[in-house]
Kinemage of the C-alpha trace (Angstrom):
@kinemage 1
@onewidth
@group {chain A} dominant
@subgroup {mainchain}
@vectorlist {calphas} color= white
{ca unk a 1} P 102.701 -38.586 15.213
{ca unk a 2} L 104.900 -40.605 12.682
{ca unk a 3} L 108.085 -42.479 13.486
{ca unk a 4} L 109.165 -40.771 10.389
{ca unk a 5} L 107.561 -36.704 10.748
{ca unk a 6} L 109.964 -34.368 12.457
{ca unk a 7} L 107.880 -32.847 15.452
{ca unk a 8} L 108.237 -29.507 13.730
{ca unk a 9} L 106.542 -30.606 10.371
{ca unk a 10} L 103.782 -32.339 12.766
{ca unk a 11} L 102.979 -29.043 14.302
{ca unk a 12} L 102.983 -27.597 10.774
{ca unk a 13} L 100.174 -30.415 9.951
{ca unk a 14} L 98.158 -28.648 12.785
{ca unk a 15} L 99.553 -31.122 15.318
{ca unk a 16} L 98.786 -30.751 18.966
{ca unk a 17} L 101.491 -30.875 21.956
{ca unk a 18} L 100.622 -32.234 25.652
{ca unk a 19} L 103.750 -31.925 27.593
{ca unk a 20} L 106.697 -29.982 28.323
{ca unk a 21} L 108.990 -33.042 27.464
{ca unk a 22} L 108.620 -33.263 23.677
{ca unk a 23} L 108.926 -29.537 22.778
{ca unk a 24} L 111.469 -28.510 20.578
{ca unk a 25} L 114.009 -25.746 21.498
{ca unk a 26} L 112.684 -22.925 19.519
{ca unk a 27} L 109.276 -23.816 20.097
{ca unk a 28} L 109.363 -23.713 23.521
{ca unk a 29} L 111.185 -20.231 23.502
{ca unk a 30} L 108.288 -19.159 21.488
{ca unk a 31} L 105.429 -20.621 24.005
{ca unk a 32} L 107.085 -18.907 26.740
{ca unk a 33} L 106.893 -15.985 24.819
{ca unk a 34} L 103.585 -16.283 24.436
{ca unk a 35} L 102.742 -16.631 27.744
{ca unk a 36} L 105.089 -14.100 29.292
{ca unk a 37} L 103.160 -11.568 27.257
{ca unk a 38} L 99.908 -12.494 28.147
{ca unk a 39} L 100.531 -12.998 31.678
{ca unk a 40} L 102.649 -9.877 31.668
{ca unk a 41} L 99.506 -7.971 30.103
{ca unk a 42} L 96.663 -9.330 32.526
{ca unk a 43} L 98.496 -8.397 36.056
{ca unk a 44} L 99.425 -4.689 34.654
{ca unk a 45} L 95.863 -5.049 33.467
{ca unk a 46} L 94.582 -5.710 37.199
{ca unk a 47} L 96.883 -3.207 38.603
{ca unk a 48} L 95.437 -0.513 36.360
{ca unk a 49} L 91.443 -1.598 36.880
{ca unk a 50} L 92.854 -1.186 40.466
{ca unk a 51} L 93.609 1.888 40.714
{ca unk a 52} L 90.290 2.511 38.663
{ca unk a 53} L 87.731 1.532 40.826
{ca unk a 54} L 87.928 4.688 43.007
{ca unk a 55} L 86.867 6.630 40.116
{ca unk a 56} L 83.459 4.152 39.918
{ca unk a 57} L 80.514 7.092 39.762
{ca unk a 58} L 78.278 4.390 41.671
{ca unk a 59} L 78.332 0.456 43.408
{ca unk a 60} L 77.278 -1.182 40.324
{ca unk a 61} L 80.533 0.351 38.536
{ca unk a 62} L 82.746 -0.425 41.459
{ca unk a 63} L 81.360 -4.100 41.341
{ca unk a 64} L 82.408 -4.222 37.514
{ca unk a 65} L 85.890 -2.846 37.746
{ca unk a 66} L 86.436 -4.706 41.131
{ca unk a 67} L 85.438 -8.010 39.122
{ca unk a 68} L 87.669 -7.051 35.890
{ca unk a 69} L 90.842 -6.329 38.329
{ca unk a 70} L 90.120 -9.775 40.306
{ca unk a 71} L 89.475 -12.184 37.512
{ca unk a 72} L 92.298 -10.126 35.740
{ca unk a 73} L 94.455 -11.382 38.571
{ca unk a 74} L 93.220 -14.962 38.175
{ca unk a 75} L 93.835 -15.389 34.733
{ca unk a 76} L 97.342 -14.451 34.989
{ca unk a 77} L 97.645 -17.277 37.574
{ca unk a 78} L 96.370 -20.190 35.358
{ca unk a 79} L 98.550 -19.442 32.473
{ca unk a 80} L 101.469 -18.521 34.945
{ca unk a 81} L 100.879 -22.230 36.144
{ca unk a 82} L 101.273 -23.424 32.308
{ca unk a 83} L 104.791 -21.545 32.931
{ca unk a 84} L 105.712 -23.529 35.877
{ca unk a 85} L 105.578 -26.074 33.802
{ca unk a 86} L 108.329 -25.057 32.112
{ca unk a 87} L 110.438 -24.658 34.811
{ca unk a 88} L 109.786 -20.850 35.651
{ca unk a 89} L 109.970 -19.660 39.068
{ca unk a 90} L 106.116 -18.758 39.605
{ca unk a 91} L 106.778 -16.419 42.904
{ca unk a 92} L 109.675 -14.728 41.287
{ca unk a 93} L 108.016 -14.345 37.899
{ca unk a 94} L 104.697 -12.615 39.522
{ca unk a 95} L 107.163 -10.274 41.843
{ca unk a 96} L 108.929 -8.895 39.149
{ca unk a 97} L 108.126 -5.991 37.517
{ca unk a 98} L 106.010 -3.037 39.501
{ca unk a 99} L 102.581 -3.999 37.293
{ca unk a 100} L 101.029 -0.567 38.417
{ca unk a 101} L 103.596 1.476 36.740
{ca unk a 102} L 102.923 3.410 34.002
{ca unk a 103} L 104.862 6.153 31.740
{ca unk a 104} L 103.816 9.705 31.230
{ca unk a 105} L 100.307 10.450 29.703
{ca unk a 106} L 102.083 11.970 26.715
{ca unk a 107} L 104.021 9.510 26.065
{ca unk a 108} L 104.287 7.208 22.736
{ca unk a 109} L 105.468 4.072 23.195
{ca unk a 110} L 104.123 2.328 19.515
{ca unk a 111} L 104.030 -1.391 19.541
{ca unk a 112} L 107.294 -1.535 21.171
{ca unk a 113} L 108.329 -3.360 24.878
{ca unk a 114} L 109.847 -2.927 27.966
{ca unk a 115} L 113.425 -4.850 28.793
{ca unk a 116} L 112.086 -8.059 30.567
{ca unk a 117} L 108.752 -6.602 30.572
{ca unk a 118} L 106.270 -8.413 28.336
{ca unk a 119} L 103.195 -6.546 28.916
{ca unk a 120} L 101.851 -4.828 25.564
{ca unk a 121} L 102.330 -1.265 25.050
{ca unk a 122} L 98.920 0.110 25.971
{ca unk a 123} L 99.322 -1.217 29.529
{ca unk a 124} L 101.637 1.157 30.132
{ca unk a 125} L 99.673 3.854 29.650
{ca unk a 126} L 97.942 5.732 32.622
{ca unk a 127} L 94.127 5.496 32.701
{ca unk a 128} L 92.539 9.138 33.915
{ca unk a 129} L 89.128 8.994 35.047
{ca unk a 130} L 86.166 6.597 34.973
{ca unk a 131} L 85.159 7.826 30.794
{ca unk a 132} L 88.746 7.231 30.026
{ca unk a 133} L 88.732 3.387 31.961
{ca unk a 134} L 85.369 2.499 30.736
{ca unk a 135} L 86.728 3.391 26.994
{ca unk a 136} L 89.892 1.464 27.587
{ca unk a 137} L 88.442 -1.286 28.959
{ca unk a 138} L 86.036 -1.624 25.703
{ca unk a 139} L 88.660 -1.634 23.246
{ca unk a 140} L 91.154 -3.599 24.738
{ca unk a 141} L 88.496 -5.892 25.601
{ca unk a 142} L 87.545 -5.974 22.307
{ca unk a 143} L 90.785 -6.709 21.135
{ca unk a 144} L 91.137 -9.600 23.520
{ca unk a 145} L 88.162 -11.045 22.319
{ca unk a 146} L 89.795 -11.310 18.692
{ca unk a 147} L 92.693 -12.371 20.086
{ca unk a 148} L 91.520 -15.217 21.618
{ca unk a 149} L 89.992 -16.443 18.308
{ca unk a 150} L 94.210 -17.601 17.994
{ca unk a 151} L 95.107 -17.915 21.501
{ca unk a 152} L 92.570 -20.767 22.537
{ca unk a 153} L 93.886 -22.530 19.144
{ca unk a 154} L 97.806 -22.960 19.924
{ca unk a 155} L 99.074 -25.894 19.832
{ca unk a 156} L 100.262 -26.371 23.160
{ca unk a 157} L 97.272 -28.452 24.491
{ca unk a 158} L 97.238 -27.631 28.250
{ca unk a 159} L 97.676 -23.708 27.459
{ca unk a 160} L 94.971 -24.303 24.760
{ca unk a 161} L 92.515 -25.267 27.358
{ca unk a 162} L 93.487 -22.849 30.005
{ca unk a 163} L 92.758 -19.704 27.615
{ca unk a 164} L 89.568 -21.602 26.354
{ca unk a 165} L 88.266 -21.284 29.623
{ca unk a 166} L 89.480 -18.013 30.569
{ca unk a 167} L 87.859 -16.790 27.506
{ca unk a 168} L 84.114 -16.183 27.986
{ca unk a 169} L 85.189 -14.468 31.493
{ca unk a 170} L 87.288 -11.907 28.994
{ca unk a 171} L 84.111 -11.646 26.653
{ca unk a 172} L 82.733 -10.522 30.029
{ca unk a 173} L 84.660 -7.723 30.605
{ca unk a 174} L 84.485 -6.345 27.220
{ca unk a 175} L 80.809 -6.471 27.687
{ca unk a 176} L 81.072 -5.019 31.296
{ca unk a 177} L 82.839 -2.103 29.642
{ca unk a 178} L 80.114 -1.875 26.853
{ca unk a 179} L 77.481 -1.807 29.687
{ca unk a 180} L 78.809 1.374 31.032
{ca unk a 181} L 79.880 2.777 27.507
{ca unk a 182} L 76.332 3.166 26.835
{ca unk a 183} L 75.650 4.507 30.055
{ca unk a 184} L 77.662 7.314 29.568
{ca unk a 185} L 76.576 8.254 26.744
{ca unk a 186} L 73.635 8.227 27.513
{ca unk a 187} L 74.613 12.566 27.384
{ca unk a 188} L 76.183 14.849 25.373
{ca unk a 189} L 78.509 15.618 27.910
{ca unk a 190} L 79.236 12.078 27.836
{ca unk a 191} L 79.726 11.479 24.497
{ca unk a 192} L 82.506 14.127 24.421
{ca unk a 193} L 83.946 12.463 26.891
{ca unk a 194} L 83.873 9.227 25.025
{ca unk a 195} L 85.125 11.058 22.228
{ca unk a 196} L 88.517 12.469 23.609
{ca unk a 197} L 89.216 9.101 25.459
{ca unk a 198} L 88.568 7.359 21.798
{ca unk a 199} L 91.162 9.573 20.442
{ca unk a 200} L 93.259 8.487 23.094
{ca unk a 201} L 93.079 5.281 23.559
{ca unk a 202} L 92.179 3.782 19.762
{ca unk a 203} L 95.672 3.909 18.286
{ca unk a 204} L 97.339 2.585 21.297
{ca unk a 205} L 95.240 -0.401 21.361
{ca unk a 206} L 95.626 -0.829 18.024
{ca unk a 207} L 99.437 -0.765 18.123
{ca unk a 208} L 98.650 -4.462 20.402
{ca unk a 209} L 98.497 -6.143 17.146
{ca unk a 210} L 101.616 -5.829 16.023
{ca unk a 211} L 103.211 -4.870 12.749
{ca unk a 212} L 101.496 -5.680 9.336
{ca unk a 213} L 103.123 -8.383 7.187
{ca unk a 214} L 105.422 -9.550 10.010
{ca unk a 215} L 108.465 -11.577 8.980
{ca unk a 216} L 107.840 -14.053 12.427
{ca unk a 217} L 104.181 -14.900 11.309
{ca unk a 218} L 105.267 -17.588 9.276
{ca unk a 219} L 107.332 -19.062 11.528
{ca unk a 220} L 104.606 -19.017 14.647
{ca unk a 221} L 102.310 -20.393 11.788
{ca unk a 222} L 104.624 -23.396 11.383
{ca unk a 223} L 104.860 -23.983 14.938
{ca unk a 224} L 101.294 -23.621 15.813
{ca unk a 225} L 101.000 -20.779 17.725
{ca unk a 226} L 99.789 -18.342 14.820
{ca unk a 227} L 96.631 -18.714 12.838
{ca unk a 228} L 95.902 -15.735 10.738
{ca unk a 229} L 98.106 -12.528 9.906
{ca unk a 230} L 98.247 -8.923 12.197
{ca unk a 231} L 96.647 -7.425 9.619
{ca unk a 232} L 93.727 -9.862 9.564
{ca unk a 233} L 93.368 -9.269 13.334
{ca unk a 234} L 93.218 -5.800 12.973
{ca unk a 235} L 90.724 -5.088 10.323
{ca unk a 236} L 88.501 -7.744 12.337
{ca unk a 237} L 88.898 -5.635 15.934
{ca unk a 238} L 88.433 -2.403 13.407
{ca unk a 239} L 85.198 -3.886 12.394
{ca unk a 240} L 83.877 -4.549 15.893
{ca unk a 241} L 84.634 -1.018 17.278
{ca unk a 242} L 83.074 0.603 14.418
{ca unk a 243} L 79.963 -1.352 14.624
{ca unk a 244} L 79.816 -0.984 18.757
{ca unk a 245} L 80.513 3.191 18.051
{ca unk a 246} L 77.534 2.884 15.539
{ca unk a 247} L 74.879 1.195 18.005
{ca unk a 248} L 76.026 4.261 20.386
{ca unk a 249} L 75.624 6.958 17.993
{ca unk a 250} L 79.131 7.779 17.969
């Protein structure tokens, strides 16, 4: 970095930070952020694939959701290390909210979060059945995978390498999901339980991505920790469920 470049217009130059010494105030609020909602997302994740793996119709399911809700688990512990960093309490952090809990059925929470809780809407959702956790699990997974296209990109350099390694295990589980997805409908009963759970579960994922032509973008763009627009995102997670429904013949 230049004597003369303010840290801020270095990040804006696609500039790359390796400590948490040198971060600026704002950006560091940011990163944490970042993390908390990740972090926050992956244990309610696990807890959910938890409770899930009962509803397994054979071993080779329960070995997939028993993988998902373990590596879930682990995932959240790397970038809860990055936080550490930072100066949060790890043991507290990871104690803090009951990650199993989830609101009514019914319920319609939009894009929108929980006081102190950072986990993104559709986690707080119940899952009902192995169709319904199978179907979940493919479009969040999805999702994820798109995500990560900005996530392993931030410009935090230790977080950076943390989510590039956590994310072929995530590609994994998205696949896992896939696996079974085609499995069950492999029927028509099947399919129309693919169907309802679709109906379910599409629009909440979708609300993960956040509003379209969001006022903060630029500013995350500026500091690194944004690439490309909601929006963008979207229509690229859109894309990849409508050509994974189309292999399926749904």
């Amino acid at each position: 970095m230049s004597d003369t470049m303010s840290i801020e217009d270095y990040l804006a130059q696609g500039g790359v930070l390796t400590a948490p010494g040198n971060v600026p105030a704002r950006y560091r609020g940011e990163l944490l952020r970042l993390m908390s909602s990740f972090v926050d997302s992956e244990l309610a994740a696990s807890a959910g694939f938890a409770n899930a793996i009962n509803f397994a119709p054979g071993i080779k399911e329960r070995i997939a959701a028993s993988r998902i809700t373990l590596e879930k688990a682990d995932h959240a512990e790397q970038v809860l290390a990055v936080m550490g960093d930072f100066g949060t309490d790890v043991m507290r952090y990871q104690t803090s909210h009951d990650w199993a809990a989830r609101v009514a059925r019914e319920a319609d929470l939009g894009a929108a979060r929980r006081p102190g809780d950072m986990r993104l809407s559709v986690f707080h959702y119940p899952i009902a059945g192995w169709t319904d956790a199978v179907v979940m699990n493919v479009l969040q997974g999805l999702a994820t995978g798109v995500q990560m296209t900005e996530l392993t990109r931030v410009s935090y350099g230790p977080l950076a390498e943390v989510f590039r390694q956590i994310a072929p295990r995530e590609a994994r589980h998205a696949q896992l999901g896939l696996e079974g997805l085609e499995r069950i409908a492999a029927t028509p009963k099947g399919k129309a339980e693919i169907l309802a759970a679709l109906d379910y579960w599409r629009p909440r994922v979708a609300a993960g991505f956040g509003l379209s032509q969001s006022a903060r973008h630029e500013m995350l763009r500026r500091l690194g920790l944004r690439h490309q627009p909601n929006e963008a995102l979207l229509a690229q997670w859109e894309a990849q469920v409508q050509d994974e429904l189309a292999r399926l013949g749904l």
